[in-house]
C-alpha positions in Angstrom: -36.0 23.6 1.7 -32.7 25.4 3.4 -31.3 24.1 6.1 -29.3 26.5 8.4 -26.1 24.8 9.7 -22.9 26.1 11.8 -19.7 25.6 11.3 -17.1 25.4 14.4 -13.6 26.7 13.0 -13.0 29.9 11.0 -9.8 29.0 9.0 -8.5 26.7 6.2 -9.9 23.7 7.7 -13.9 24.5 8.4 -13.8 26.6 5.0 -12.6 23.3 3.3 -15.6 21.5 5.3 -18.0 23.9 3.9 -17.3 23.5 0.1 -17.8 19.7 0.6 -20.9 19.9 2.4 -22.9 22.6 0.0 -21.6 20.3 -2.7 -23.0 17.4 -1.6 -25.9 19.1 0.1 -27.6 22.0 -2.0 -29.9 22.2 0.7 -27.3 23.0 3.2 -26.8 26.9 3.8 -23.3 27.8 6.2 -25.5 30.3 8.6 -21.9 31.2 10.6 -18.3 30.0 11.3 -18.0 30.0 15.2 -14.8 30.6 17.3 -13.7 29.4 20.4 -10.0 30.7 20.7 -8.3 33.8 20.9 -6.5 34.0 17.6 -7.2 36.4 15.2 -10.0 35.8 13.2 -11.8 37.1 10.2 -15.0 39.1 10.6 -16.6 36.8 7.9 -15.6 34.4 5.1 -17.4 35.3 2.0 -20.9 36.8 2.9 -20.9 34.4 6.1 -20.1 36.0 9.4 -17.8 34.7 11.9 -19.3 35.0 15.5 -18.0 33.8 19.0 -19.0 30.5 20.1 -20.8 32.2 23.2 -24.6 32.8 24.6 -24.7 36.4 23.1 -24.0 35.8 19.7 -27.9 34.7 19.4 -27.3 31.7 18.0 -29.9 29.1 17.0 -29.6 25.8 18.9 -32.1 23.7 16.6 -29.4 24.5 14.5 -26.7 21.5 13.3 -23.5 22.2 14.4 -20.3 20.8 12.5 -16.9 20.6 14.5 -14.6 21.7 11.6 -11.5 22.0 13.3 -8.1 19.8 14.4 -9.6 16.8 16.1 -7.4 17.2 19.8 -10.0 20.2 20.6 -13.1 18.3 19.6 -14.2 17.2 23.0 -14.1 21.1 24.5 -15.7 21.9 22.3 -18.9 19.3 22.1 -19.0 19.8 25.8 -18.9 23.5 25.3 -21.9 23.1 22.4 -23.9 20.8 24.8 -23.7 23.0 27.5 -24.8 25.8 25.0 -28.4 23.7 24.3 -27.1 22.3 20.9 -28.7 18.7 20.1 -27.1 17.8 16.8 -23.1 18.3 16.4 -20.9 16.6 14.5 -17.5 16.3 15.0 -15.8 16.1 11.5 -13.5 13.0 12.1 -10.6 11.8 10.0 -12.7 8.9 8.9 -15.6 11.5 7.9 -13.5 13.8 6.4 -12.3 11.2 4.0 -15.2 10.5 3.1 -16.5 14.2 2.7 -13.2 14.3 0.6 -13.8 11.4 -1.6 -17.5 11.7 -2.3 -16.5 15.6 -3.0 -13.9 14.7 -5.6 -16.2 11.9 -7.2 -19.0 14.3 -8.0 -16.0 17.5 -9.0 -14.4 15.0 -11.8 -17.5 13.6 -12.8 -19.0 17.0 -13.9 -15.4 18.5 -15.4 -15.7 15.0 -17.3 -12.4 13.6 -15.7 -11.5 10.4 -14.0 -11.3 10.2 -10.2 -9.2 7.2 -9.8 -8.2 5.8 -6.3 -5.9 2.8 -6.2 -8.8 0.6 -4.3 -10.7 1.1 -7.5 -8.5 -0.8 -9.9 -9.8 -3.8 -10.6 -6.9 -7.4 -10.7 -9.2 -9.3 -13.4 -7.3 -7.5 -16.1 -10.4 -5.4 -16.8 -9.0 -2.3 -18.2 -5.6 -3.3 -18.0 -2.6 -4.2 -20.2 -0.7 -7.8 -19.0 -2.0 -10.1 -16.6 -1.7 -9.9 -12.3 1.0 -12.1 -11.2 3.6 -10.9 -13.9 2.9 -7.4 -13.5 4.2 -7.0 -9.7 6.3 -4.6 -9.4 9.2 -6.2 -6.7 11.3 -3.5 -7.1 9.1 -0.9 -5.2 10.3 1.1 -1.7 8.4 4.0 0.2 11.0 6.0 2.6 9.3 7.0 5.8 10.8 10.2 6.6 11.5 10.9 10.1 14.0 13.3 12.0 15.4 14.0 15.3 12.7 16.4 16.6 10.2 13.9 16.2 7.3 14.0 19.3 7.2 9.9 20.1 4.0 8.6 18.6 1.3 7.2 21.6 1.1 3.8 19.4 4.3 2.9 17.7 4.0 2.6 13.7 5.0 -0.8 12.6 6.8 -0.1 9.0 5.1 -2.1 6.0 7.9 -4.7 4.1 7.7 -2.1 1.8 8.7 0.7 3.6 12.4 2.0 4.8 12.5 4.7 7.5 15.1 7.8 6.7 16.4 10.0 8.7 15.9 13.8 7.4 18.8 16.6 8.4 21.0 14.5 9.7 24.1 16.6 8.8 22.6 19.1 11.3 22.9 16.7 14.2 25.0 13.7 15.5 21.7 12.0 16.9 20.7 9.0 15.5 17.5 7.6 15.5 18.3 4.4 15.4 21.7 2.3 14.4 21.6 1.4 11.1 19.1 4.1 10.0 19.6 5.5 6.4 20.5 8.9 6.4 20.0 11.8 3.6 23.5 13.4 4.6 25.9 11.0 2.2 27.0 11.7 -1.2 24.8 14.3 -3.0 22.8 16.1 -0.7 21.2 19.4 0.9 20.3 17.8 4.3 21.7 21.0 5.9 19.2 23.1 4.4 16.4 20.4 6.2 15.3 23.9 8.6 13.9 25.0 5.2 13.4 22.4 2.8 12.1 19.6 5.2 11.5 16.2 3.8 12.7 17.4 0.4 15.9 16.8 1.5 14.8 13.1 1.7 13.6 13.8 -1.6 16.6 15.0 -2.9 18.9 12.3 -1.3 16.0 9.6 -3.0 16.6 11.3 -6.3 20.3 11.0 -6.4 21.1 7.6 -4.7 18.4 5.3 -4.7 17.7 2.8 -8.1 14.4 1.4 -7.5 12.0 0.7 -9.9 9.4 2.6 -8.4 10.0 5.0 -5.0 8.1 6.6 -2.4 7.7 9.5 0.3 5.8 9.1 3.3 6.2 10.7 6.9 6.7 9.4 10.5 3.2 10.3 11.0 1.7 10.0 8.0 1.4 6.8 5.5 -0.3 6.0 2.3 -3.5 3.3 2.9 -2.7 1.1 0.4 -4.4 -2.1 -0.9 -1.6 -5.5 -0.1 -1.7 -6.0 -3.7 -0.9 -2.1 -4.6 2.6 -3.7 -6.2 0.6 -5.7 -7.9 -2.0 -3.3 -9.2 0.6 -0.5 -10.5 2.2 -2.8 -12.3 -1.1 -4.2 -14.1 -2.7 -1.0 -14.9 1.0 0.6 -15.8 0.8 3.4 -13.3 3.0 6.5 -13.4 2.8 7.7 -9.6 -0.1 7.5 -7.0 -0.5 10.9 -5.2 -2.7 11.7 -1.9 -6.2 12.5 -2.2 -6.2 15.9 -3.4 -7.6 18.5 -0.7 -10.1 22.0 -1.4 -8.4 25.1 -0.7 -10.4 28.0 -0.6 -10.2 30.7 -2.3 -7.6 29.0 -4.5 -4.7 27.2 -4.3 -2.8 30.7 -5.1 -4.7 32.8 -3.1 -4.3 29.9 0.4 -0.9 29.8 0.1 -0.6 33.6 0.2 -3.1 34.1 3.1 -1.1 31.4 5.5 2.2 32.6 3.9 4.7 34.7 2.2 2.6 36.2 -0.6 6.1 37.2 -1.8 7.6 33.3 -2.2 4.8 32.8 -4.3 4.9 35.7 -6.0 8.6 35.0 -7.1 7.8 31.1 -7.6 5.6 32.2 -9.9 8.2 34.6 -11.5 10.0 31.9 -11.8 7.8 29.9 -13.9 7.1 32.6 -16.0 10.8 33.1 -17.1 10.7 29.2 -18.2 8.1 30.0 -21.3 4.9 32.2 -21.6 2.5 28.6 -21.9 3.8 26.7 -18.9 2.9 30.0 -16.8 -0.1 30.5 -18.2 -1.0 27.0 -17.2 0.2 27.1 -13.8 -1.9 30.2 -13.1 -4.9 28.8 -14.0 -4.3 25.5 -11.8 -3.5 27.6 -8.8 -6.3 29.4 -9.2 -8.8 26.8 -8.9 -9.3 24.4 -5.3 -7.3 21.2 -5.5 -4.2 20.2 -4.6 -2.1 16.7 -3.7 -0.8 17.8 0.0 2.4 16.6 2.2 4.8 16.1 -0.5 3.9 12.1 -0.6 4.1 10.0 -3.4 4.8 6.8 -4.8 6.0 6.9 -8.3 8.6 5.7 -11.0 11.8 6.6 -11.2 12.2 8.2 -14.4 8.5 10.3 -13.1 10.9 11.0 -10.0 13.6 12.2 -12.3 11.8 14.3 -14.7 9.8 16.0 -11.4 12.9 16.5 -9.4 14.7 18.1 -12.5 12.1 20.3 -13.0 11.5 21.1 -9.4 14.2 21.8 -6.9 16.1 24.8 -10.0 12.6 26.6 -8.8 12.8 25.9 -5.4 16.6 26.6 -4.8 16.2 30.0 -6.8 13.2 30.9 -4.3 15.5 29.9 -1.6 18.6 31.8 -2.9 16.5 35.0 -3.5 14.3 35.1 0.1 17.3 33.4 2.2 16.4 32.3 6.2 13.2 33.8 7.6 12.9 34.0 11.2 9.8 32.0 12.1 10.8 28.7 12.0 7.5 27.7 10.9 7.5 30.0 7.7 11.3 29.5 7.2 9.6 25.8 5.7 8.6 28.1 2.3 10.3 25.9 0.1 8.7 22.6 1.6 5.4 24.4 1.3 5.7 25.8 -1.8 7.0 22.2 -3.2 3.8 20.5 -2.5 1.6 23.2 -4.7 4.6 22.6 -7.6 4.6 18.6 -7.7 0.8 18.9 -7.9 1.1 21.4 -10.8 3.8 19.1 -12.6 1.5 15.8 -12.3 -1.4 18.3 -13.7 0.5 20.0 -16.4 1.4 16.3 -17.6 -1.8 14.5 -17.2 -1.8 13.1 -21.2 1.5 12.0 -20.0 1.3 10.1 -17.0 -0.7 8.0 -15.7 -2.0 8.9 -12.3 -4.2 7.3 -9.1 -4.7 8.6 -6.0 -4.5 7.1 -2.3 -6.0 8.1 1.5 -3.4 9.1 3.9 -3.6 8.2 8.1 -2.2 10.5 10.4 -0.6 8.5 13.6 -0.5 9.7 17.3 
């Protein structure tokens, strides 16, 4: 029997919502995507219409009502839903949404007949793996936190993991320091003027160049990987290559996301780009970003030689996109190359797949 829902939200983030939830629920049928703001908005997604979230848009409040957007306008909007007559809403939370997420991906892999492997899953009995625990710890292991001057103060203060070493991003472009001491991605080798476009890849790029570890990572001021305590441990046993985020569901595609939020001409040329490096390798990247599922937020934790081979391959595309296109206005587009980065490292780790060995982690967002 079909059962009607509504989806609050009418952009990336509810339509994301809605794949996981008909995959999981066959029953479940999207009836609208409602709107509460006064942004532009489509007139449907797919064959679903997108109405106001308001008395005359006739809408049924026996209905369920999902809360698919950013979690700060959750509670106007449940009060505005409960005002309306609604009985059943539920706000899609960040501990929900992994889950959506995870049980999403479990069921995806399973019928493409591929392993979904989270970090959590690996067992330390030696079931599956080569070596045994204690001698397989990888002590040699960092993840940078990247942070930069323009950071909003977080309401609870992140206490950094032993693991962990903040870095401060674009610090050629200002003489502020976060802190004394803090490492900085403006010595030796760097592009941490270019930070207004290319972001925490110029921590990247610094990491690449300076940095010996064994095994390095990327994380952000407000995000972090949730790891296991033994995660040293477990790499080492099972002989990882990298553990990437979660990977998230784009709709239409990956391609086709990137060029409704941006530029349709960075990608375009990107793409070019690929192209020129052999006929198979584009192929194969077209058909990647043209399905749902992506590793976001440029984080990773991987080896170095992974690193090397990534970076190598990587920033020649991106500094020819940047070359080509130059500033852009917006500051927020002006960040193509960071965004298009995050689509390219998942395409790499997906073009290599018999090569490397690859897990994947949960992220937390901090306040």
């Amino acid at each position: 029997m079909e059962r009607k829902i509504y989806i609050v939200g009418a952009h990336s983030r509810a339509q994301t919502l809605a794949a996981y939830l008909e995959k999981l629920y066959p029953e479940m049928a999207v009836e609208a995507y409602l709107y509460d703001n006064d942004e532009p908005n489509p007139q449907k997604i797919g064959n679903t219409p997108v109405l106001p979230l308001e008395e005359r848009s006739g809408l049924h409040t026996d209905y369920t009502v999902y809360i698919g957007t950013r979690g700060v306008f959750h509670k106007k909007i449940l009060t505005r839903l409960e005002e309306m007559g609604f009985r059943e809403i539920i706000p899609v939370t960040a501990a929900l949404d992994r889950w959506l997420r995870n049980t999403y991906l479990e069921r995806y892999f399973a019928e493409v007949g591929r392993e979904f492997v989270k970090i959590d899953d690996l067992k330390m009995d030696g079931d599956g793996a080569d070596g045994c625990g204690t001698s397989a710890n990888i002590e040699d292991a960092t993840i940078y936190v990247v942070r930069s001057a323009g950071d909003a103060p977080l309401e609870t203060p992140y206490l950094t993991a032993p693991y962990e070493k903040e870095i401060q991003a674009g610090a050629a472009l200002t003489g502020k320091r976060l802190f004394e001491g803090i490492l900085t991605d403006h010595t030796g080798d760097n592009i941490s003027a270019q930070n207004r476009q290319f972001c925490e890849l110029t921590a990247l790029y610094w990491l690449w160049k300076h940095p010996r570890e064994e095994v390095l990572g990327l994380a952000h001021y407000r995000r972090h990987f949730l790891l296991p305590k033994d995660w040293q441990q477990r790499m080492g046993l099972h002989k990882l290559d990298a553990i990437l985020p979660t990977p998230l569901y784009v709709a239409p595609s990956v391609a086709d996301n990137y060029k409704n939020r941006h530029d349709p001409r960075d990608w375009e040329y990107m793409m070019e780009l690929i192209r020129q490096q052999g006929c198979e390798e584009y192929e194969e990247a077209k058909a990647f970003f043209g399905r749902n599922l992506y590793s976001p937020c440029n984080m990773f934790i991987m080896r170095r030689e992974v690193l090397d081979d990534l970076c190598q391959w990587m920033f020649p595309i991106l500094f020819a996109a940047a070359k080509k296109t130059g500033e852009k206005s917006d500051v927020y587009q002006n960040r193509y190359p960071g965004f298009l980065s995050e689509r390219l490292m998942s395409f790499f780790f997906e073009r290599h797949r018999e090569r490397f060995r690859v897990v994947y982690a949960d992220k937390n967002f901090c306040r």
